[in-house]
N, C-alpha and C positions, 0 to 999 in steps of 0.2 A: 529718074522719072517713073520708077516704079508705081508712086501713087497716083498719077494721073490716068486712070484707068475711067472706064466709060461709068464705070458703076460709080468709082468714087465722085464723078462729073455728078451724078444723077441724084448724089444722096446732097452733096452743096446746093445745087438748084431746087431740089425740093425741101430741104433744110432752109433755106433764105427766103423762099415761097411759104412757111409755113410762120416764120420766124415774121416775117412784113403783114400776112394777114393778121397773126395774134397781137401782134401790135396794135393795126388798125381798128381793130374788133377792140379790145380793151379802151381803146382813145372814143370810140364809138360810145360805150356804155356809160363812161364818164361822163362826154357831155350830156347821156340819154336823162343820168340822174339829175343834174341839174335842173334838166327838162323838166322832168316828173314833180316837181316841189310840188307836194300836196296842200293844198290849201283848202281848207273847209273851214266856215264862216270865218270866226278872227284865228285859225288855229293856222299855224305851220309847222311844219316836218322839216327836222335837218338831222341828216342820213350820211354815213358814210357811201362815197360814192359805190357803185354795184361792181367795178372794180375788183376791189377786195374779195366781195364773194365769188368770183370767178376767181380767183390769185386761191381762194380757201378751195374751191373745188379742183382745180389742176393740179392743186401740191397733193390732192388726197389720190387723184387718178395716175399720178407718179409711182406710189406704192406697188400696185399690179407693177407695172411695167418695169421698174425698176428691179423688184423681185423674178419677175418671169424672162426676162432681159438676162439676169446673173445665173438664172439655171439650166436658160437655152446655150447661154455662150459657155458655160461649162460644160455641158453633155457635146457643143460641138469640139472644145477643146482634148476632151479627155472618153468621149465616148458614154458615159457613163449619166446617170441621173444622181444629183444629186442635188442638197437641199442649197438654198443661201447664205453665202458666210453669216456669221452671227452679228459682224459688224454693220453691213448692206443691210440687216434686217432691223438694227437699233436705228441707225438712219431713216430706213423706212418708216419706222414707228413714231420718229419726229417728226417725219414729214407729216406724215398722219394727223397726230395731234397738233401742229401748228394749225394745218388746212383746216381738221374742225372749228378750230377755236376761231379760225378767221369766219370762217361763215356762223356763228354763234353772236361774234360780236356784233355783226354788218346785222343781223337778223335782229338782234333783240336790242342796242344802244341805239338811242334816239334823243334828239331834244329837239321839246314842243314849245316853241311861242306862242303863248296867248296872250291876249290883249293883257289882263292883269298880272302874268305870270311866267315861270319860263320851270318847268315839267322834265326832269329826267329819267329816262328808262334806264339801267344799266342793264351789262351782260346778264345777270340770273335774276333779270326781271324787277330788282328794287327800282322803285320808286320814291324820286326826291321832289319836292313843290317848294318854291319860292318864289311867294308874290316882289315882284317890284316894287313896289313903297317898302318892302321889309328887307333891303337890300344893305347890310352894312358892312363891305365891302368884295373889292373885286381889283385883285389878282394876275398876273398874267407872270408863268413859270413855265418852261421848255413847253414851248408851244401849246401852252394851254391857257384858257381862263376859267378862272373858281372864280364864284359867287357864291357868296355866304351872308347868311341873314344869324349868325352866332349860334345857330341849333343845326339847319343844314348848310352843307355846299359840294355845290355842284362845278362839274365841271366840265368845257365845252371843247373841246381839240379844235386846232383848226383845217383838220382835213374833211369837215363834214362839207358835205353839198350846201353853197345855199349860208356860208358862213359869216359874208358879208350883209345876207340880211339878219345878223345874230349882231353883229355890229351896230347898225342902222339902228334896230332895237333898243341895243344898248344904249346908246346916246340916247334916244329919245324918254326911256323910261325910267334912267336914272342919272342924279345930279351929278353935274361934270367933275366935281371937288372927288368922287369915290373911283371915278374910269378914269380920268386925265394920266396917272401914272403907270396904269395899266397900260393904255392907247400906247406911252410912250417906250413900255416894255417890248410893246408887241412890234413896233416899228424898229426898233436896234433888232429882234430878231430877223424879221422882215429882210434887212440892209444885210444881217450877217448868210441870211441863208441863198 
């Protein structure tokens, strides 16, 4: 019973407290984006949910702590200052880079419905247009859908905010003969996940 000590009591209850807020706070912003669907005149926004960029910013504020963390608990182990293993710090550095890249993505990938059209941003800012009457064909692979009109295609994931009205769209703005096997792609994924 050596670990059942008041401290170790204090670090689980405020661990489980910390662990049930950040839950609820993330479940919170999910449904916020949802919320938020931007809509100006015929145009719609579909966003990865705000999620991610929180998940991008926590993994980046990991770094401090995780490095300042392995150099406290060594100076208290052995007395002495010293730097971060070399490994602790490659790690750190992936965390790093993932965290950025997450909030890069959530920042600048977007796809805009318009009434004629459906508008992609990607991560370094290209942009892709494909009018709907110029749609010839559409795709659904590991949770995605591509639209290509034979020059561009785009592609829509389905973890954005708002995906089902990207759906709704689709049916409506293009002939069932080019989605029907798509739809029926995305429903075996659907069933498997």
């Amino acid at each position: 019973m050596e670990w059942f000590t008041r401290e170790a009591i204090l670090v689980l209850i405020l661990g489980s407290v910390f662990a049930f807020s950040l839950t609820y706070t993330f479940e919170y912003f999910i449904k916020q984006t949802d919320k938020l669907q931007l809509q100006k005149n015929t145009k719609r926004y579909l966003r990865l949910p705000i999620f991610y960029r929180f998940a991008g910013f926590f993994l980046i504020l990991l770094v401090p702590i995780v490095l300042l963390g392995d150099t406290y608990f060594n100076f208290q182990k052995n007395g002495i200052f010293s730097f971060p293993d070399p490994i602790l710090c490659s790690v750190s550095f992936f965390l790093f880079l993932v965290g950025t890249l997450l909030i890069l993505y959530c920042k600048n990938y977007k796809i805009i419905l318009e009434q004629d059209s459906i508008l992609s941003r990607g991560v370094f800012r290209k942009h892709k247009r494909i009018l709907w009457r110029d749609i010839k064909s559409v795709q659904f692979e590991k949770s995605a859908f591509f639209l290509s009109d034979n020059k561009e295609k785009i592609e829509v994931v389905t973890l954005l905010s708002g995906f089902e009205l990207f759906l709704s769209t689709l049916e409506e703005s293009v002939s069932s003969d080019l989605y029907e096997e798509a739809f029926q792609n995305y429903k075996q994924f659907l069933r498997k996940s």
